[in-house]
C-alpha positions, 0 to 999 in steps of 0.5 A, a space after each residue: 463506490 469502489 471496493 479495494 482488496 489488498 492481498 500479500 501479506 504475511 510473516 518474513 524474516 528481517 531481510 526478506 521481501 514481500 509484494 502486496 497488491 492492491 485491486 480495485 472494483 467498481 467505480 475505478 474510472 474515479 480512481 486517480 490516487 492509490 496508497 498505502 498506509 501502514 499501522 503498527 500495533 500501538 501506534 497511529 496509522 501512517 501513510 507509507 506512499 502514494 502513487 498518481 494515475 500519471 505515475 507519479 510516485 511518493 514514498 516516506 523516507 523510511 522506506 525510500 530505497 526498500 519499497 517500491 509502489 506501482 501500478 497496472 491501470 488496465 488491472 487496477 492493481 497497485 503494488 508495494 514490493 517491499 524489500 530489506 524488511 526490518 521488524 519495525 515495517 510490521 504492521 497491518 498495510 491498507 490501500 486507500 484510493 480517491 479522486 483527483 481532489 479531496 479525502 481517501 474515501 474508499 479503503 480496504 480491509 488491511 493486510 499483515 506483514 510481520 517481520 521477524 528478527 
């Protein structure tokens, strides 16, 4: 099992920024992807990126250039620093993890951001 935590959130105006973090417990060995995923209200979950253990890095093009995603392996800890925020990057952010192959088992409880305009 692994547990995730995500902290960080909270309420910004349009233009600020925001670090949310991600820390993981258990069985972190497993862990070989991070993410992050996003939902807005009345809208579907959305995956915002992704982060390997080798580093490698995905970012959806709506963010590319105002979030950055990283990770400290020895802390187990995945960041999103979110910059230029716009009010339609309001919403609850989850991290998931899983292994090398399959499905985003493990998931956190959510963090709210909320951009003001």
């Amino acid at each position: 099992q692994v547990q995730l935590v995500e902290s960080g959130g909270g309420l910004v105006q349009a233009g600020g920024s925001l670090r949310l973090s991600c820390t993981a417990s258990g069985r972190t060995s497993r862990i070989y992807t991070m993410a992050w995923f996003r939902q807005a209200p009345g809208k579907e979950r959305e995956s915002v990126g992704y982060i390997r253990w080798s580093g490698n890095t995905y970012l959806i093009d709506s963010v590319k250039g105002r979030f950055t995603i990283s990770r400290n392996n020895a802390k187990n800890t995945m960041y999103l620093d979110l910059n230029s925020l716009k009010p339609e990057d309001t919403g609850v952010y989850y991290c998931a993890s899983k292994e090398a192959s399959g499905t985003y088992d493990y998931w956190g409880q959510g963090t709210q951001v909320t951009v003001s305009s």
